[in-house]
C-alpha positions in Angstrom: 0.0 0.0 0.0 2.8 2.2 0.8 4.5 2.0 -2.7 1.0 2.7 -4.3 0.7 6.2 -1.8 4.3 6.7 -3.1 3.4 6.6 -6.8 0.5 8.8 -6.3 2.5 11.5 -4.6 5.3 11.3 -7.1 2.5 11.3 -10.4 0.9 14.6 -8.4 4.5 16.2 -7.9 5.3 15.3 -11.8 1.6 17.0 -12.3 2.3 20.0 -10.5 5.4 20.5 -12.6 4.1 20.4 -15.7 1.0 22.6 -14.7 3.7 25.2 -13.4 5.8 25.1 -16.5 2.3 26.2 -18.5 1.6 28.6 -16.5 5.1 30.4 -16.6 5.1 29.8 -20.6 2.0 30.9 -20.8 2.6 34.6 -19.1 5.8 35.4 -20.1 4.7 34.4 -24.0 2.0 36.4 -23.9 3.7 39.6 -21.6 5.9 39.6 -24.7 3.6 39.3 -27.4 1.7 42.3 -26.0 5.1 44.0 -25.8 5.3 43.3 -29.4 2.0 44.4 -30.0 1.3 47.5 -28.0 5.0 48.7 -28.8 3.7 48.3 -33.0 0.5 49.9 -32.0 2.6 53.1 -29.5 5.1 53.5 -32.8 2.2 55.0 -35.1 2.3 58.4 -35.8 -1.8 58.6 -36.1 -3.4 59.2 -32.7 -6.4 57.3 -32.6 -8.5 56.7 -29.8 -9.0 53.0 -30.7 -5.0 52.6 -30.8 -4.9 53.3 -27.1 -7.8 51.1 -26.7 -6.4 48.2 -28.0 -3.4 48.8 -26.2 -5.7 49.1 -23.1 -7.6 45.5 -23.8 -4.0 44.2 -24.1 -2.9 45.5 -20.6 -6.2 44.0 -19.4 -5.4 40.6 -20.6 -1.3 40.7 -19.5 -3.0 41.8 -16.1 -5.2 39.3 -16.1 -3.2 36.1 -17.2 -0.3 37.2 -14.8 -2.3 37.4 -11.7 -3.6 33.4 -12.9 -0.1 32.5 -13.1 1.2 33.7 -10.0 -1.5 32.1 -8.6 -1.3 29.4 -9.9 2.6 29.6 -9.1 1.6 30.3 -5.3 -0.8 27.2 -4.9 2.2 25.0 -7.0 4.6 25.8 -4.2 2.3 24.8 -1.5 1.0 21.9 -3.1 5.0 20.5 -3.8 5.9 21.5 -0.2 3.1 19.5 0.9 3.8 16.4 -1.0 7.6 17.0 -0.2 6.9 17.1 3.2 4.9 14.0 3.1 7.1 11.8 0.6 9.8 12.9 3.7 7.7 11.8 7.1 7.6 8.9 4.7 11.2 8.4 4.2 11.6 8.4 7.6 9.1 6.1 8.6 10.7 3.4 6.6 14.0 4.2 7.1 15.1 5.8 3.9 15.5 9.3 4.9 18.7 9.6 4.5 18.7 9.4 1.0 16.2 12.8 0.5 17.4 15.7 1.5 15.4 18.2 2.7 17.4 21.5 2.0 15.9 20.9 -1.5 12.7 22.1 0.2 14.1 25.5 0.7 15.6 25.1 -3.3 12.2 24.6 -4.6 10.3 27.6 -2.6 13.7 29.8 -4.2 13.2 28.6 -7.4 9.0 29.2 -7.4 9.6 33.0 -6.4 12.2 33.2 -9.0 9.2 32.4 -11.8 7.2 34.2 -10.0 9.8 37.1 -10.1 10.5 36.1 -14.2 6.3 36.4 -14.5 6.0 40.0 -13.0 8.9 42.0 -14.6 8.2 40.7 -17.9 4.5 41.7 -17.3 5.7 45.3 -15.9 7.8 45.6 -18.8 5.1 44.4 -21.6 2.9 47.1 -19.9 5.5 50.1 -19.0 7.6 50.2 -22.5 5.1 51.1 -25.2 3.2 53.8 -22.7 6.9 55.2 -22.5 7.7 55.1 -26.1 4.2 56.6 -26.9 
């Protein structure tokens, strides 16, 4: 029973991981496609109200899909440092700790506010240039 509670933790881990890596594709792909976008739209000479529309829907949706992700970074983190923390008490019940260390707890909380870090500046920036270029 214990190996099948081991599997299950080590599928949701492998889960989480996967679901993380979408959601920090998915923001910084878009935060630079609207940087792309709304820097095109800020470089034309015309002033047109629905120019600065568009750039505003754009904003909108980089707000928008950024606060998802770091959500959805935030509720990764404590998912894997609950599993961790399990898969350890496990360890140590059978004997096996010793093998798992758990300073890679702290490495994985460093590395999820890292991404969280990557998702937020490249959001700020997506937003901030073409407003400054315009």
């Amino acid at each position: 029973m214990i190996e099948r509670v081991h599997e299950h933790m080590i599928s949701e881990l492998r889960q989480g991981a996967r679901t993380d890596s979408i959601f920090i594709l998915t923001a910084i792909v878009l935060n630079l496609l609207t940087l792309a976008v709304n820097s095109a739209l800020s470089s034309e000479s015309r002033d047109d109200a629905t120019l600065v529309i568009t750039m505003g829907v754009f904003v909108c949706l980089t707000i928008v899909v950024n606060i998802v992700a770091i959500l959805g970074l935030l509720k990764g983190r404590q998912t894997r440092t609950k599993l961790q923390e399990g898969l350890l008490r496990m360890y140590e019940d059978q004997g096996v700790a010793g093998y798992y260390d758990a300073s890679l707890l702290g490495h994985y909380r460093t590395r999820y506010s890292l991404f969280v870090l990557a998702v937020v500046f490249t959001g700020l920036v997506s937003i901030a240039v073409p407003f400054i270029v315009r």
